[in-house]
C-alpha positions as CSV (number, residue, x, y, z in Angstrom):
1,X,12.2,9.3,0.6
2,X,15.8,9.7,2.2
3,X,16.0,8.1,5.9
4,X,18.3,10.1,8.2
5,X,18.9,6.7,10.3
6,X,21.6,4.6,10.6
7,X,21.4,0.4,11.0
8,X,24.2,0.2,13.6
9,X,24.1,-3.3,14.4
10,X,22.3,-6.6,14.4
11,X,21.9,-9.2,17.6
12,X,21.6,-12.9,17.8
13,X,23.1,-16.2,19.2
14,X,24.4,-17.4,15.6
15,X,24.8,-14.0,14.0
16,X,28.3,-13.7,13.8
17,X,28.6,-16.1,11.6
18,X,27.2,-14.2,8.5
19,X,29.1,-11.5,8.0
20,X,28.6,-11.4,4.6
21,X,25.7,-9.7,5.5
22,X,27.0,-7.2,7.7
23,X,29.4,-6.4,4.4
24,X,26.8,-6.1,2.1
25,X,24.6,-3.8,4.4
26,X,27.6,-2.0,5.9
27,X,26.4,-3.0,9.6
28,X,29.5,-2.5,11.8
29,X,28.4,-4.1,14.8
30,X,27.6,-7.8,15.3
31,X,26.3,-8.6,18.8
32,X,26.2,-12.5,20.0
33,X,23.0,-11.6,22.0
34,X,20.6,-9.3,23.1
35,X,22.0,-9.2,26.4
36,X,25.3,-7.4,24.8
37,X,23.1,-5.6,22.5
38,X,21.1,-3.6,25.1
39,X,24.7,-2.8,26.8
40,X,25.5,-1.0,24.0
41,X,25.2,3.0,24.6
42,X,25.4,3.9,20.9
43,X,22.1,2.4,19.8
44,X,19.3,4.7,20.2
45,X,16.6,2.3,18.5
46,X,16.1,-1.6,18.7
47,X,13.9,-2.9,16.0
48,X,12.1,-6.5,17.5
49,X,11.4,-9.0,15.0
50,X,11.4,-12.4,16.8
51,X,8.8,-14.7,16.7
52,X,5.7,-13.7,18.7
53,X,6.6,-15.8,22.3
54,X,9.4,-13.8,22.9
55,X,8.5,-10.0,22.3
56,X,7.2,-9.8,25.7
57,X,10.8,-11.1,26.9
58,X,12.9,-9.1,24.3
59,X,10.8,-5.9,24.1
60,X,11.3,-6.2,28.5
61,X,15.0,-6.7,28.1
62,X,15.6,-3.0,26.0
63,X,12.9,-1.4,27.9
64,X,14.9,-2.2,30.9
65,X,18.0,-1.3,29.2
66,X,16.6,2.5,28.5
67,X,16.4,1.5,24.8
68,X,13.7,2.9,22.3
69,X,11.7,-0.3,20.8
70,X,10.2,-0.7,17.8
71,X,8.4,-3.8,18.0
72,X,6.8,-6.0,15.2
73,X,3.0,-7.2,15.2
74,X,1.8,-8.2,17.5
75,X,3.0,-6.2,20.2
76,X,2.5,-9.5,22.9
77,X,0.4,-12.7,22.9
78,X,-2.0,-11.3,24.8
79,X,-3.6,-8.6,26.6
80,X,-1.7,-9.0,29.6
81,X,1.3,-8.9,28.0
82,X,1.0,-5.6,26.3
83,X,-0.2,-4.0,29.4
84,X,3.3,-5.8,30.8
85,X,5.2,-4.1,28.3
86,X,3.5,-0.6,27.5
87,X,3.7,-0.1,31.7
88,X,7.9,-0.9,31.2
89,X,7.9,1.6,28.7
90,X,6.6,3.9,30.5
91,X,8.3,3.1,33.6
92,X,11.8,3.4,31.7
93,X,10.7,6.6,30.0
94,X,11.7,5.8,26.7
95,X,9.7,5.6,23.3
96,X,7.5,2.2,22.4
97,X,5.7,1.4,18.9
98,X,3.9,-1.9,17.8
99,X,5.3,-1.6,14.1
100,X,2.0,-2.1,12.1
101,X,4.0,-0.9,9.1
102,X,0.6,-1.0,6.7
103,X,-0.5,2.5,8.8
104,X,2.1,4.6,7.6
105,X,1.5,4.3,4.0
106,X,0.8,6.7,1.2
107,X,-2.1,5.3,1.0
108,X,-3.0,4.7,4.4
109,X,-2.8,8.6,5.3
110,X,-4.3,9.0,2.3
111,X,-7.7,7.6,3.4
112,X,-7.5,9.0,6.7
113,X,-7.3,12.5,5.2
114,X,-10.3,11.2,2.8
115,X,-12.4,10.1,6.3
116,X,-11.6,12.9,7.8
117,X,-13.1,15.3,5.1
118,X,-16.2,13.4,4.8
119,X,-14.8,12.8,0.9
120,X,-16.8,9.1,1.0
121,X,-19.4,9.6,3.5
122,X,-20.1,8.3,6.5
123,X,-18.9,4.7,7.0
124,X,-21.5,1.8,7.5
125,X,-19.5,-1.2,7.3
126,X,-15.6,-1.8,6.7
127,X,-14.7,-5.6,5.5
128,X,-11.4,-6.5,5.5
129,X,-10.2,-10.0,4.3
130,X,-6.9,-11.6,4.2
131,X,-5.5,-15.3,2.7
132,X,-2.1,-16.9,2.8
133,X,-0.9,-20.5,2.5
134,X,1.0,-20.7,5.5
135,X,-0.6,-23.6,7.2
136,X,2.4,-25.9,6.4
137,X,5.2,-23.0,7.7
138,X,6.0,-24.0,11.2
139,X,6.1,-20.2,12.5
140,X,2.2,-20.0,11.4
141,X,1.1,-23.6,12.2
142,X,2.5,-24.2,15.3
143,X,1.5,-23.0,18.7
144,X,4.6,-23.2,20.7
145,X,6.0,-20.6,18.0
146,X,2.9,-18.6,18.8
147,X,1.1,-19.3,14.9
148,X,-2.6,-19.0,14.0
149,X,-4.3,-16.8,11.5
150,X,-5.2,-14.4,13.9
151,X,-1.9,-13.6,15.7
152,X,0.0,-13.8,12.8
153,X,-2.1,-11.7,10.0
154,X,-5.7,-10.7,11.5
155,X,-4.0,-7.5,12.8
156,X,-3.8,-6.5,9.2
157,X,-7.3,-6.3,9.1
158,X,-8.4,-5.7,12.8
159,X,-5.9,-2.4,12.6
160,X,-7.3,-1.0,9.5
161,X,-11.3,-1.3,10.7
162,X,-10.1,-0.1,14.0
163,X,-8.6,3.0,12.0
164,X,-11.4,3.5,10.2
165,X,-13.7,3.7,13.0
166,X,-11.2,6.2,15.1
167,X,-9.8,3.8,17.7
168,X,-13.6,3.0,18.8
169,X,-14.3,-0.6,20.7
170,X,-16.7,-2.5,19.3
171,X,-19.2,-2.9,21.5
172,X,-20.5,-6.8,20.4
173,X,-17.6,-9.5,18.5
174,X,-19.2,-12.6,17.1
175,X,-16.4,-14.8,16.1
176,X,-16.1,-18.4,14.7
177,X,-13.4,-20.1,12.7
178,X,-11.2,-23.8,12.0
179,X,-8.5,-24.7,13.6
180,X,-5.6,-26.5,12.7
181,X,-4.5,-30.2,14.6
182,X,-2.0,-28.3,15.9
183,X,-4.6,-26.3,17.8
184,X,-4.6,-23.1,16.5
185,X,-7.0,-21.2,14.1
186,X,-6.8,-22.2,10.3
187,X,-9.8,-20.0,9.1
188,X,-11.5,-17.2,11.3
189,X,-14.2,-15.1,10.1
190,X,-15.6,-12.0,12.7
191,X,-18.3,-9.7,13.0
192,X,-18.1,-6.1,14.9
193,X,-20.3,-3.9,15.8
194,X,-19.8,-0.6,16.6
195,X,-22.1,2.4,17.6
196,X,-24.1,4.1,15.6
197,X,-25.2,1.3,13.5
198,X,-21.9,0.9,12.3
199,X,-20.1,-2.7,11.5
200,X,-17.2,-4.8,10.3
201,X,-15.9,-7.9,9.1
202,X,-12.8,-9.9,9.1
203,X,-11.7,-13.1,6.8
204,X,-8.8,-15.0,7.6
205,X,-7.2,-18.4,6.0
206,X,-4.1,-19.9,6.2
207,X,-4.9,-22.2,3.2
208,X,-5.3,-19.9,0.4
209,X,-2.6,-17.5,-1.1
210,X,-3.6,-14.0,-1.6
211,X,-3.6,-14.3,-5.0
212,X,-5.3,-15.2,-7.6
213,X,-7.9,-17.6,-5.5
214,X,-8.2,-14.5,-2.7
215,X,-7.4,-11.1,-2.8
216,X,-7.2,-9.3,0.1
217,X,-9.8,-7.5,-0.2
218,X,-10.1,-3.9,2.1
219,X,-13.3,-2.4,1.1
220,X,-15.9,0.2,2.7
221,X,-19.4,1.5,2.3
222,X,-20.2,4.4,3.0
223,X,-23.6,6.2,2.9
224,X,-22.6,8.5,-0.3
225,X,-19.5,6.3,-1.7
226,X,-17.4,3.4,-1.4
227,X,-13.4,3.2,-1.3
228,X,-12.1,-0.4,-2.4
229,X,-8.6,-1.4,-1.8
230,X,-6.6,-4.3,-2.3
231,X,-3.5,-5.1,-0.5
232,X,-0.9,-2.1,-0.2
233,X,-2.2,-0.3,-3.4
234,X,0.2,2.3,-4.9
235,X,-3.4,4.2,-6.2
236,X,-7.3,4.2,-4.7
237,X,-10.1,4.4,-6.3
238,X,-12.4,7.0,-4.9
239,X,-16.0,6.9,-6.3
240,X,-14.8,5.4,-9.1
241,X,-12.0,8.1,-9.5
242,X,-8.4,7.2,-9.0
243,X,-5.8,9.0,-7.1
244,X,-1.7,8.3,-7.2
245,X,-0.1,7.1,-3.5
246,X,3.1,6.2,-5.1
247,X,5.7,4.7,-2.7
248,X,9.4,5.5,-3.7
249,X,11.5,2.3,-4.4
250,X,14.6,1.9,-3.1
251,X,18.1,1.2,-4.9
252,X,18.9,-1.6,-3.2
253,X,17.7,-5.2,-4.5
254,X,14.2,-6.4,-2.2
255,X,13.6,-9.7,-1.2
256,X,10.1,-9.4,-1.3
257,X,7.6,-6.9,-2.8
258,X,6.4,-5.2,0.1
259,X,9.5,-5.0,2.5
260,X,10.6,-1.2,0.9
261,X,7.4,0.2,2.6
262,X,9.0,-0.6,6.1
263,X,11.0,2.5,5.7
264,X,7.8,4.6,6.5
265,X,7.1,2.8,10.1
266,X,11.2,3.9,10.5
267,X,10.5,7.4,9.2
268,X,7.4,7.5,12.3
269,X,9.9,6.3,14.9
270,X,12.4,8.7,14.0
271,X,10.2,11.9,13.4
272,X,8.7,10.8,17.8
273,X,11.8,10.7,19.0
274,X,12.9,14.2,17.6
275,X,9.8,15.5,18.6
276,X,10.4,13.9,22.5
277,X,7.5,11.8,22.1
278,X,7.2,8.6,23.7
279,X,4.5,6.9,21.5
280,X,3.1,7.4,18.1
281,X,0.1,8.9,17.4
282,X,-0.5,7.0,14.3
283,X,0.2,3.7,16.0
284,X,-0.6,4.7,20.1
285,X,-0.2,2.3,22.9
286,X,-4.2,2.8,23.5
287,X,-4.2,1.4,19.7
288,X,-2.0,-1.9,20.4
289,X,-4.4,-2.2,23.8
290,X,-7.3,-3.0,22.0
291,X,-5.9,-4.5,19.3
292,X,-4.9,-7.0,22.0
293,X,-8.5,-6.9,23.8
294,X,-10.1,-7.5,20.5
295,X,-7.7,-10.7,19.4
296,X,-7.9,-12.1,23.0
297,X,-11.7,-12.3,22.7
298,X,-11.8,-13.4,19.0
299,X,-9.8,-16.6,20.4
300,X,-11.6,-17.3,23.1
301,X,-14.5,-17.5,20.6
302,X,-12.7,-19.6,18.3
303,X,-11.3,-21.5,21.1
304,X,-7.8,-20.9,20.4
305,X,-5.6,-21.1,23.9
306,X,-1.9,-20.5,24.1
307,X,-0.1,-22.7,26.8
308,X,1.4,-20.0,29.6
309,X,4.6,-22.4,29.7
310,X,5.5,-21.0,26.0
311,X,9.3,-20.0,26.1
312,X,10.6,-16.8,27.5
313,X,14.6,-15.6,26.9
């Protein structure tokens, strides 16, 4: 998979300081904030990957700017912030996508295909489970960074029953969980219910790695089949017969396993804004709306509440 895009430049109060970096990834342009960053007429594309307080206050500053955003998960903290930041977006006329990078997979557009064709049935239930030891990494564990299982990774599994199920609300969330003494959620386990007798569950914990004591565990039923996935498979295995979603690897030495399979989200972003578009269809801004309705009433539930004195830019 060849990517016809271009990493320009990179912003940050202390990044001018590393430029081996820049060397190694032939990046041209080192800007000493964002501020001199969204000046820049050359960059078509900002990619946001601060930590969750400030996307509302970054993703505001290139909106305003008349810059395309890319924006990591989650979008905001809140509801109320996505509706901030989808509405200066829009206002700006330029292109916005919550980068939920798991959606553009092989796989992932794999299974809509095989949901679409009716190829497992109709879907009953969709459980989706995810563990990580990150209770003792401040980013996770701490609420003034904006940490908790839910913000941080129960989008993985929020997204993919949302995707399953067509972008429907669920009309009932039951929601319990742990929290940390930090005050946000350790352990959170959900229940959704959708129409048509339809339903699905969510596992999170921040004190278990993935693997071997948890796998994340993607699974449905359906009323003629079943489609189990773990992680970001490379295969799936549909009613018991397995089918290749190979992801090309990249030349380039990867810090971690998964980080090649970005490139897909930047494929999305590219392919929109050649097209004129101003949002994803795979990733909408009515997607990253209830995403944010759903989380917002899971931590109520849980009793998870973010101080509105968090830092801004």
């Amino acid at each position: 998979m060849k990517l016809h895009v271009q990493v320009c430049g990179c912003g940050g109060s202390q990044i001018r300081g590393r430029s081996g970096v820049f060397k190694k990834h032939n990046i041209s342009r080192a800007y000493g904030s964002y501020e001199e960053l969204a000046r820049d007429p050359d960059i078509d594309v900002v990619y946001v990957g601060v930590i969750h307080p400030y996307h509302l206050s970054t993703c505001l500053l290139f909106t305003n700017a008349k810059k395309n955003v890319l924006c990591e998960k989650p979008l905001a903290m809140n509801t109320k912030e996505v509706k901030e930041i989808l509405t200066s977006a829009k206002r700006n006329d330029v292109f916005l996508m919550e980068a939920v990078w798991t959606r553009f997979l092989p796989a992932s557009v794999e299974i809509k295909r095989l949901l679409a064709q009716g190829e497992v049935g109709e879907v009953k239930m969709v459980r989706s489970d995810f563990g990580m030891l990150l209770k003792d990494v401040p980013r996770s564990a701490l609420k003034e960074l904006g940490g908790g299982a839910m913000l941080d990774v129960g989008i993985y599994c929020l997204q993919f029953i949302c995707m399953v199920y067509n972008g429907e609300k669920p009309e009932c969330i039951q929601a319990t969980g742990v929290c940390l003494e930090t005050g946000v959620d350790e352990t959170v386990v959900v229940t959704l219910k959708f129409l048509q007798e339809q339903a699905g569950s969510v596992y999170l914990l921040f004190r278990s790695p993935v693997a071997p004591m948890m796998p994340s565990s993607w699974g449905r039923r359906a009323a003629s089949g079943s489609l189990p996935i773990c992680g970001c498979p490379t295969s799936l295995v549909v009613n018991g017969k397995e089918t290749s979603t190979h992801c090309q690897i990249p030349p380039l030495p990867i810090n971690f396993l998964q980080q090649y399979r970005m490139r897909y989200e930047a494929e999305e972003v590219r392919q929109c804004l050649l097209k004129g578009l101003k949002e994803s269809a795979v990733t909408s801004h009515a997607d990253s709306l209830l995403l944010a309705e759903v989380e917002d009433e899971i931590r109520r539930q849980v009793g998870v509440v973010y101080s509105p004195g968090l830092p801004v830019m």
